[in-house]
LOVO-340058 format. One record per residue (C-alpha): x, y, z; residue number from 1. Coordinates in pm, whole numbers. Each point is the difference from the previous one (the first is absolute). Layout:
<nodes>
px=X, py=Y, pz=Z, n=NUM $
...
</nodes>
This chain:
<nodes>
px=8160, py=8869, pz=3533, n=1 $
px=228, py=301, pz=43, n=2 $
px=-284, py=174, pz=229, n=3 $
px=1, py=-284, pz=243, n=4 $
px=391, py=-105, pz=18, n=5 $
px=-16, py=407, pz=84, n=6 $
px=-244, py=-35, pz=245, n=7 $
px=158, py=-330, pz=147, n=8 $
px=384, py=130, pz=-9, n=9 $
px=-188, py=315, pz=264, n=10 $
px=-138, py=-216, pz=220, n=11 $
px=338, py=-210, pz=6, n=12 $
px=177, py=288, pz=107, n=13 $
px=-237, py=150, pz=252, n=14 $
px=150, py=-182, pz=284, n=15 $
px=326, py=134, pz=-102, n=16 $
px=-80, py=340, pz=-22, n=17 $
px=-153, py=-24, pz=311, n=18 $
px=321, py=-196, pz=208, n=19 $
px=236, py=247, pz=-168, n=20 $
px=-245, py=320, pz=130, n=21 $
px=-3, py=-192, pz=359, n=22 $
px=368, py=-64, pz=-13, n=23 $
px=111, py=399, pz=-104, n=24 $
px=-178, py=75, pz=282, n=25 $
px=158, py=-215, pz=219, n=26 $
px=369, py=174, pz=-88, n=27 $
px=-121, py=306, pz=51, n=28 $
px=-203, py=-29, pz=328, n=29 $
px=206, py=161, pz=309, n=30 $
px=-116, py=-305, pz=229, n=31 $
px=71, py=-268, pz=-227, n=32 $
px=403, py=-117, pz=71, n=33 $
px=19, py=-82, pz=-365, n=34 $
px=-11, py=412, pz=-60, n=35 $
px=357, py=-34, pz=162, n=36 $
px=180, py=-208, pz=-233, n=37 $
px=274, py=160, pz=-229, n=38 $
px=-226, py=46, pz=-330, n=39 $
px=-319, py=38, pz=158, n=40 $
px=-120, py=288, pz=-228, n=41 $
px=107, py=-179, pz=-342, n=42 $
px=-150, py=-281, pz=79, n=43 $
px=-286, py=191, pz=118, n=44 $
px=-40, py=168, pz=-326, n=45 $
px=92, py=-298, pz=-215, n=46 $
px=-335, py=-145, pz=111, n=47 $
px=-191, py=310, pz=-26, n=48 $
px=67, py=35, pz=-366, n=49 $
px=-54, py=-392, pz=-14, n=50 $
px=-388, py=92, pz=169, n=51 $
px=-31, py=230, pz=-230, n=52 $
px=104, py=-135, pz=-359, n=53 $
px=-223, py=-315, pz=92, n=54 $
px=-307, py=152, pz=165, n=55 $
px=-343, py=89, pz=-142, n=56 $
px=-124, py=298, pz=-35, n=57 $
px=-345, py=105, pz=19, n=58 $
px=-184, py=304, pz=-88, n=59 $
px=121, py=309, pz=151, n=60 $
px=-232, py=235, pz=156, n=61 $
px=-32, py=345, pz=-89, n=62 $
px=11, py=71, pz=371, n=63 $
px=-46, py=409, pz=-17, n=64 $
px=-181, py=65, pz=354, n=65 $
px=88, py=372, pz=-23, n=66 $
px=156, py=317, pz=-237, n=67 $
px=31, py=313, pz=8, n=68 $
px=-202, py=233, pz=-148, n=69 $
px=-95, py=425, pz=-39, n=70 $
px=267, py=-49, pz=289, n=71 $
px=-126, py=-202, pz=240, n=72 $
px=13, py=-418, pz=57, n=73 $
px=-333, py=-186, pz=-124, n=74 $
px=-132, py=-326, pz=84, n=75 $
px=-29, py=-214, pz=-301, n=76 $
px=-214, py=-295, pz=-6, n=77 $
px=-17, py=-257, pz=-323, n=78 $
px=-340, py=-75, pz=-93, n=79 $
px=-101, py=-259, pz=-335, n=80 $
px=-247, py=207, pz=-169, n=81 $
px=-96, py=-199, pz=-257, n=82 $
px=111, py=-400, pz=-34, n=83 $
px=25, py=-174, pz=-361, n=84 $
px=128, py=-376, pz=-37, n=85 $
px=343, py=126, pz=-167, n=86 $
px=28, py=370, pz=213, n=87 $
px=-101, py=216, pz=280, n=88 $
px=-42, py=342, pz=5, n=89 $
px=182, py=102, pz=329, n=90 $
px=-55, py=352, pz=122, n=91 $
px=213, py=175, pz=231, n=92 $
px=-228, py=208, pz=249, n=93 $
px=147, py=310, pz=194, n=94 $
px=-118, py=91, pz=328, n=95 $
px=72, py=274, pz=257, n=96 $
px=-199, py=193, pz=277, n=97 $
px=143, py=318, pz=-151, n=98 $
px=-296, py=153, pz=-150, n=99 $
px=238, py=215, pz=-199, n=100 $
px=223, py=-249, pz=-133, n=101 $
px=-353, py=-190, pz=-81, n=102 $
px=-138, py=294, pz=-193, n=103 $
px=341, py=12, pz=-184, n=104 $
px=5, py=-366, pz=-80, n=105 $
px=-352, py=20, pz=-100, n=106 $
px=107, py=226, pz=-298, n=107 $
px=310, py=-262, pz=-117, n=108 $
px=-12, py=-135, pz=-305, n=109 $
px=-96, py=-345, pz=-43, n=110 $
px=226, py=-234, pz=-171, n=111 $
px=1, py=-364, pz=-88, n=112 $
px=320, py=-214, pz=-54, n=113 $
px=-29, py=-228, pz=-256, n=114 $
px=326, py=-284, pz=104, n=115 $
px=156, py=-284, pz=-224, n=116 $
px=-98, py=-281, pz=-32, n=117 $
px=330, py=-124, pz=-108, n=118 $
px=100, py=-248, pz=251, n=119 $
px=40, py=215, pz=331, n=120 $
px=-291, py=94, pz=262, n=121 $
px=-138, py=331, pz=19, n=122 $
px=197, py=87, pz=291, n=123 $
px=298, py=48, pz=-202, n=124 $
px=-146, py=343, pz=-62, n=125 $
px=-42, py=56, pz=409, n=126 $
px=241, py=303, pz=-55, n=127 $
px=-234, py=140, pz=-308, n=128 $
px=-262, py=-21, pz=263, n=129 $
px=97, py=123, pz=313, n=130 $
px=187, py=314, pz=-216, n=131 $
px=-363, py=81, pz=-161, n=132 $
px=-208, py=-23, pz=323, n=133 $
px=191, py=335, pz=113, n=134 $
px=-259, py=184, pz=-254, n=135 $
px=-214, py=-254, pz=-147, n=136 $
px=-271, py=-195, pz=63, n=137 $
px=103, py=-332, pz=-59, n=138 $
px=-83, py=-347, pz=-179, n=139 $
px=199, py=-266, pz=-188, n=140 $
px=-85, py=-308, pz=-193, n=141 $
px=121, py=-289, pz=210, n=142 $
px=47, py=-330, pz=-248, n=143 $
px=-60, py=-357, pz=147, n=144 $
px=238, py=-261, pz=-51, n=145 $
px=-162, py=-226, pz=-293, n=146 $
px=63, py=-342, pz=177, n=147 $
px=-232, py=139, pz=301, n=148 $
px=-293, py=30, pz=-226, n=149 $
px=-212, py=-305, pz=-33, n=150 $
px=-56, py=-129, pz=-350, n=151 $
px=-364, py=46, pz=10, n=152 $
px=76, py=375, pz=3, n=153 $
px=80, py=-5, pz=-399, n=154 $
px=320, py=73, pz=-144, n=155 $
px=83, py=409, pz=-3, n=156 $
px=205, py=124, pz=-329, n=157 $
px=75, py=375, pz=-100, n=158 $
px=-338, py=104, pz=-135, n=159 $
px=-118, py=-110, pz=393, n=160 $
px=283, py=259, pz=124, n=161 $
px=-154, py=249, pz=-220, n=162 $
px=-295, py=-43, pz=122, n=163 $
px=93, py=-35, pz=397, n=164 $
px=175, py=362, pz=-53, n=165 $
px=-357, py=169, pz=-174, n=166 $
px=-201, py=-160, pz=307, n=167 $
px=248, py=154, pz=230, n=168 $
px=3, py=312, pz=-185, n=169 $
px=-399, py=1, pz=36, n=170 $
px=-26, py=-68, pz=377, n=171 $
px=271, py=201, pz=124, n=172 $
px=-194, py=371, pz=-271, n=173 $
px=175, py=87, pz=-274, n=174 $
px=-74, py=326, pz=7, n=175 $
px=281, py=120, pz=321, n=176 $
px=260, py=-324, pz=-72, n=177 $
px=316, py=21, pz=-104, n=178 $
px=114, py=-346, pz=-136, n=179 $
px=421, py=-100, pz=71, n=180 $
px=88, py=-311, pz=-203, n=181 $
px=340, py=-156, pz=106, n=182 $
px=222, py=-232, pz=-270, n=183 $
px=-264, py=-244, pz=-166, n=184 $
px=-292, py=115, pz=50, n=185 $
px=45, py=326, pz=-202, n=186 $
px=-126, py=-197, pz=-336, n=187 $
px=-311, py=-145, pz=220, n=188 $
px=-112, py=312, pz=147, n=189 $
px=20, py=230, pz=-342, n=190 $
px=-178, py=-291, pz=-149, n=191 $
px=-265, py=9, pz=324, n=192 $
px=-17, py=412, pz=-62, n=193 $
px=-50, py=-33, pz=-333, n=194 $
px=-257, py=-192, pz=-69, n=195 $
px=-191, py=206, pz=287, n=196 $
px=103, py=293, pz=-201, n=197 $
px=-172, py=-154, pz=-321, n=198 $
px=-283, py=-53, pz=160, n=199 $
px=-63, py=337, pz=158, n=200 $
px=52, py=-94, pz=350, n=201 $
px=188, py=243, pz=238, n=202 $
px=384, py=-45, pz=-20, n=203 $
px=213, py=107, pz=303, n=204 $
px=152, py=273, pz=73, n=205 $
px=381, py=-70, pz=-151, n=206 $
px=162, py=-325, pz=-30, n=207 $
px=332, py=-49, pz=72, n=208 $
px=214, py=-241, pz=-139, n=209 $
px=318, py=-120, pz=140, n=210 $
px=267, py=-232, pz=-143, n=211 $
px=-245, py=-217, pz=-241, n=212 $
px=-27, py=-164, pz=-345, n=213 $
px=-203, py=220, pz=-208, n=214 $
px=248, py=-83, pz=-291, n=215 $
px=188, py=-266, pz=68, n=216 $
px=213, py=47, pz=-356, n=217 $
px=145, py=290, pz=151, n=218 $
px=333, py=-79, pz=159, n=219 $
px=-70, py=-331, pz=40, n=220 $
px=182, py=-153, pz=386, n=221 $
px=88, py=-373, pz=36, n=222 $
px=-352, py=-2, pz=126, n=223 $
px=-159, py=46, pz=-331, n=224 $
px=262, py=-180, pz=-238, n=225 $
px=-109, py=-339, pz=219, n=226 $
px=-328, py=114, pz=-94, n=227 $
px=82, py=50, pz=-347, n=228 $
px=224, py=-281, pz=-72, n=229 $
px=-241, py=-311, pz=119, n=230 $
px=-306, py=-125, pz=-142, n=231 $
px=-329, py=-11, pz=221, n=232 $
px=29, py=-364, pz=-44, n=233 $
px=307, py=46, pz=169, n=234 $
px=-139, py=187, pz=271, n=235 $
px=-273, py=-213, pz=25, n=236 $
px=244, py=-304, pz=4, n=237 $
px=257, py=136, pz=252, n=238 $
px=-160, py=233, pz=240, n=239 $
px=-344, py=-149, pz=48, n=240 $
px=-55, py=-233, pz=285, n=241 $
px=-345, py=-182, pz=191, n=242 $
px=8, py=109, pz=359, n=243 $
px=-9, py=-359, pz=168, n=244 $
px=-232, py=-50, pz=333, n=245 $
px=7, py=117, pz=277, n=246 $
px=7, py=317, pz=-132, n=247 $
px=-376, py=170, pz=-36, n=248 $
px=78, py=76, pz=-330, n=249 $
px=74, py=-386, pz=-91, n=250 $
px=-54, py=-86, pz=-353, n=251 $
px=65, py=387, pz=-150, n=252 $
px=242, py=66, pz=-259, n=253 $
px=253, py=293, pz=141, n=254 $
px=354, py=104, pz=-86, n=255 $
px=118, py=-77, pz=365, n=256 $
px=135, py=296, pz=183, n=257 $
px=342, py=-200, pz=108, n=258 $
px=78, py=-10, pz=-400, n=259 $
px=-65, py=357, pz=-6, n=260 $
px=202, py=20, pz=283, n=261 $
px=304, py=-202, pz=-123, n=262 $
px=2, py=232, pz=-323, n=263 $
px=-13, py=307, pz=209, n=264 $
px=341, py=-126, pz=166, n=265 $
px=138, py=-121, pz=-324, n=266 $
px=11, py=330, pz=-160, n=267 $
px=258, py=137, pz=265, n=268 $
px=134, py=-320, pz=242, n=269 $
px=319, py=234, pz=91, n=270 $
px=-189, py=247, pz=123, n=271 $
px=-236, py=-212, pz=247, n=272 $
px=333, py=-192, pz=92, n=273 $
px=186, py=308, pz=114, n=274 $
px=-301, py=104, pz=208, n=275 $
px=-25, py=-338, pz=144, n=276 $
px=359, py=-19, pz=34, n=277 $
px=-23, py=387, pz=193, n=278 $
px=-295, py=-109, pz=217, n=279 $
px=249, py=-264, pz=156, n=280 $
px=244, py=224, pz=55, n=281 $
px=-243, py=249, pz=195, n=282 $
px=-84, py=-284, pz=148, n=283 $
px=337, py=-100, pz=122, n=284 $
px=65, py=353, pz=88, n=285 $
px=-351, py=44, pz=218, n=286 $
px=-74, py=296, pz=-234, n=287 $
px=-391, py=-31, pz=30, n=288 $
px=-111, py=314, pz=-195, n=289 $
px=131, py=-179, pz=-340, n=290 $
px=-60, py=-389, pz=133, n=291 $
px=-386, py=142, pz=-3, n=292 $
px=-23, py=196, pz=-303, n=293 $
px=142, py=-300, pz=-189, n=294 $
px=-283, py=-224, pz=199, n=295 $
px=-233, py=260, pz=-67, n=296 $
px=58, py=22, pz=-403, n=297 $
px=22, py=-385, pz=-51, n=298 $
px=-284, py=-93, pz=236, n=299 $
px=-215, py=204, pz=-303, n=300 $
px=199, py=-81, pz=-322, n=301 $
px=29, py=-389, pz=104, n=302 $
px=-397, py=19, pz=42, n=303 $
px=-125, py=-87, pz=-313, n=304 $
px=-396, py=-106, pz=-130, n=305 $
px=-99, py=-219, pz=-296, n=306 $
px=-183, py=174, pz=-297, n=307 $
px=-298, py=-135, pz=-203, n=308 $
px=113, py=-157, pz=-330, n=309 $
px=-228, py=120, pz=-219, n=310 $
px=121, py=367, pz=161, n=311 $
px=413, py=-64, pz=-67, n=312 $
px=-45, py=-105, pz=-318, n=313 $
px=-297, py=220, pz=-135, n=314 $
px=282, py=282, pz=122, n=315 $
px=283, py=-111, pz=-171, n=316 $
px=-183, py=-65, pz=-311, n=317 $
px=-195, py=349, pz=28, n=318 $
px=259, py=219, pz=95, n=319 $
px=371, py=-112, pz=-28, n=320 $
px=-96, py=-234, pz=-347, n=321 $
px=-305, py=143, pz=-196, n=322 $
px=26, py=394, pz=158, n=323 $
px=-343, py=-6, pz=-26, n=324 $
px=-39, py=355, pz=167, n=325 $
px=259, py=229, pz=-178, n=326 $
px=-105, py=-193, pz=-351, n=327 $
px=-384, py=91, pz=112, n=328 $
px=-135, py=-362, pz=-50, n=329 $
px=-47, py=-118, pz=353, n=330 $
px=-321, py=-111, pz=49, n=331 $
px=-159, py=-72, pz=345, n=332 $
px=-303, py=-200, pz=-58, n=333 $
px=-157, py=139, pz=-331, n=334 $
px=94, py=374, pz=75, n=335 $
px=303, py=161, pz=-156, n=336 $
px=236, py=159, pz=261, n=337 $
px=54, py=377, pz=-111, n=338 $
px=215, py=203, pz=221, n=339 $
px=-103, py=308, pz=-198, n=340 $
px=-317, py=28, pz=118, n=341 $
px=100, py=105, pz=307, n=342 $
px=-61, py=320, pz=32, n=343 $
px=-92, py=142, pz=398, n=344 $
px=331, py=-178, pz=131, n=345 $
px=313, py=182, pz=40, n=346 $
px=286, py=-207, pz=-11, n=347 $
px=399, py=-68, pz=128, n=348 $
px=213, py=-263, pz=-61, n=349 $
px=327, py=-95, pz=190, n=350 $
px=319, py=-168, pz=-84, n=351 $
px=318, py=-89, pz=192, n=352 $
px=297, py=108, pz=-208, n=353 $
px=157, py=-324, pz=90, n=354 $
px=-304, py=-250, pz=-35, n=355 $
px=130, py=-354, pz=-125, n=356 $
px=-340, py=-153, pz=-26, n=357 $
px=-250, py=296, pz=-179, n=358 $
px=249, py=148, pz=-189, n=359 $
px=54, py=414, pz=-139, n=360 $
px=-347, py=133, pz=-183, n=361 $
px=-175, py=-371, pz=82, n=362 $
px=-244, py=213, pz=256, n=363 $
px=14, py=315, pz=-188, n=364 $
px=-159, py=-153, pz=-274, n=365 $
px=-337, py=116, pz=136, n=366 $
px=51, py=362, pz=-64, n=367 $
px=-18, py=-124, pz=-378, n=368 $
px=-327, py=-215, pz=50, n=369 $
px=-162, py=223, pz=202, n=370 $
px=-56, py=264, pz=-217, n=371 $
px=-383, py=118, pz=58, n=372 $
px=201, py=149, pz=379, n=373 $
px=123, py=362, pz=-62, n=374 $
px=415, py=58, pz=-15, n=375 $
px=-107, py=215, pz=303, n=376 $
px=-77, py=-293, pz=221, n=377 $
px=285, py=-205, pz=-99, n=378 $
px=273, py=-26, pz=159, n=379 $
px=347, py=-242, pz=-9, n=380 $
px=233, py=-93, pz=285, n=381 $
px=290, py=-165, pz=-63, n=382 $
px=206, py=-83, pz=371, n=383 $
px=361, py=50, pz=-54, n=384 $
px=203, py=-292, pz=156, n=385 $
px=-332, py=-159, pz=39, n=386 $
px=-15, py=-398, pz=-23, n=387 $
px=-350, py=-191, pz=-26, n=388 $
px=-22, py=-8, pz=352, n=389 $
px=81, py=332, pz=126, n=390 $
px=-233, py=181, pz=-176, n=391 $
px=-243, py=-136, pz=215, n=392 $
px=154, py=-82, pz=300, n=393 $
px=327, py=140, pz=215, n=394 $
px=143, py=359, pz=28, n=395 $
px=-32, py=84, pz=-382, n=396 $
px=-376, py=-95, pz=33, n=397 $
px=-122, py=205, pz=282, n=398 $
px=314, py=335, pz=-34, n=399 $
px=-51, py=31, pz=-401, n=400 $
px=-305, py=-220, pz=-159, n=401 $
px=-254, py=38, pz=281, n=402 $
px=44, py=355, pz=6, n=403 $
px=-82, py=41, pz=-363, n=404 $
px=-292, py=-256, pz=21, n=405 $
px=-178, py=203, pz=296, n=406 $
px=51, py=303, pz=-217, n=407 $
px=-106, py=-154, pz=-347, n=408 $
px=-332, py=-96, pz=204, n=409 $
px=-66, py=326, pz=173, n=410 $
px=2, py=169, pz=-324, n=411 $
px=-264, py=-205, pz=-114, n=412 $
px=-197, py=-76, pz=273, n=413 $
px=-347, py=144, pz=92, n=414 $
px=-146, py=-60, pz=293, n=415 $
px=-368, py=-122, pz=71, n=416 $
px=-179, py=159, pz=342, n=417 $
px=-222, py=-271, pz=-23, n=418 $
px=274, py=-244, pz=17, n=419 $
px=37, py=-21, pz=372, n=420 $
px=60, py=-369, pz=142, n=421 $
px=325, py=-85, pz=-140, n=422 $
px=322, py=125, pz=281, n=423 $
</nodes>
């Protein structure tokens, strides 16, 4: 029942999200009389903040129409290269009538992003993508929210992820790709490289691996001692919800994104108070530049999807309860996952010095699996004053980790003449 009183409580306030949008507009509007009484811009704000603690949000778009890159602006259009039930590979295409700046981009490296699917949309690694595009070719893994995906689609657990990241791997040529994995998906994608490793397929290029759960017994964060300290059945008993009708996914069994999204605010309510708190005071004092970057940050972290059940809690039980992959007994279907068979790969992992949710060594834990790659071509990056976030997104992303990241893959990048469609 919790999934429809949810859905039921939104559509209750809808109308007054949308009166108290229509009335801060009407205290702030020049030609409206009620701008001129003594107040006008506190009360203004007051329902502003009241629009925007009630509204819903939807999907964000990733909405990069241009960048700059070999020092000149690009068109960039977002094409769906390949569609699966659970995720779509999106591509980021470059385009310019430079024919220099096309020869250059011709020769970039090609990289694919492999995003969480923890509870936010892709786009909360817009940043991540527009920084690459500079000197990459682009393309990112972009999840659909579980309660969009009609039930005769099948359910979709971790082994699926696995094998969503090989197929990617496969279509986008292994042999030129350089593979960045951002939080979660680190333990998916050395599992996906892996196996193709085993096997004697092509691996890519380097694979970098930012901010993830290798080893989740290393510094464990509030994150994993939930994780650790509840039962499956627990999990399975508290977290796991039917997605009612209307919904396309009706009938499929999902930890709802607004749970995820009441835990995300749980682990620090003073700091999204104070910034709420702030963004009525800009709003109060007309100062726009901060108003919007509040609007701008919230209008992605309040944007939340549903994930599979079978996905949540094959993950918890994989990685933060059995640590499958550092203990080398995960098994994805019937084949054992074995990190040291990768051998063509080079490899870099990243962690924020101040990460509160994949703690100190939890990503470097790789070096120690991996040990088929040289010393050579591995490399560690820890961010100094780096939270979760900011080692992918903000100042400390593109002025310290991107840097590094371009460099790690130019070193180990070789370029394919015949390769010559991708801008």
């Amino acid at each position: 029942m919790l999934y429809q009183i949810y859905d039921f409580q939104k559509a209750l306030l809808q109308p007054l999200t949308e009166w108290a949008k229509t009335t801060a507009e009407t205290f702030v509007n020049p030609a409206n009389p009620l701008s001129l009484v003594p107040g006008a811009e506190r009360l203004a704000a007051s329902y502003e903040l009241l629009h925007r603690l009630g509204k819903d949000y939807k999907k964000p778009e990733f909405g990069i129409r241009s960048v700059n890159a070999h020092g000149k602006e690009v068109v960039v259009q977002e094409l769906t290269t390949t569609a699966k039930p659970f995720c779509n590979l999106v591509r980021f295409k470059r385009f310019s009538d430079d024919v220099e700046v096309i020869s250059k981009m011709k020769q970039d490296p090609v990289v694919l992003i492999v995003a969480p699917l923890s509870g936010h949309h892709s786009t909360l690694l817009r940043d991540t993508v527009r920084t690459m595009l500079q000197d990459h070719k682009v393309y990112i893994t972009d999840w659909i929210d579980a309660r969009m995906v009609p039930n005769d689609q099948g359910v979709f657990g971790l082994d699926d992820y696995v094998h969503y990241v090989e197929d990617f791997v496969r279509h986008i040529g292994a042999e030129n790709l350089h593979v960045i994995s951002v939080c979660q998906p680190t333990v998916p994608v050395l599992g996906a490289i892996s196996l193709m490793a085993s096997r004697g397929e092509s691996t890519p290029r380097s694979l970098v691996m930012m901010g993830g759960p290798i080893d989740a017994r290393k510094s464990p964060t509030a994150v994993n001692s939930l994780a650790m300290s509840k039962s499956i059945e627990w999990f399975e008993a508290n977290t796991i919800y039917n997605v009612p009708p209307p919904h396309p996914g009706a009938g499929r069994r999902v930890y709802p994104g607004f749970l995820q999204h009441m835990g995300f605010i749980a682990m620090n309510p003073s700091n999204h108070f104070q910034s709420h708190w702030d963004y009525f005071q800009n709003l109060v004092r007309g100062d726009e530049q901060d108003a919007k970057a509040h609007i701008r940050f919230y209008d992605e972290y309040n944007a939340v999807l549903d994930m599979d059940a079978h996905y949540y809690l094959d993950t918890i039980r994989t990685v933060f309860k059995d640590y499958a992959l550092p203990n080398g007994n995960w098994m994805v279907g019937n084949e054992l996952v074995k990190p040291q068979d990768i051998l063509q790969s080079a490899l870099l992992t990243i962690e924020g010095e101040m990460d509160d949710i994949s703690g100190s060594g939890q990503t470097r834990a790789a070096h120690k699996l991996c040990k088929g790659i040289e010393e050579s071509r591995k490399e560690h990056y820890e961010v100094s004053g780096a939270g979760h976030y900011g080692i992918f997104s903000g100042s400390r992303w593109r002025n310290k980790v991107y840097p590094r990241i371009q460099q790690f893959i130019r070193a180990h990048h070789r370029s394919n003449p015949s390769n010559q469609d991708a801008n």
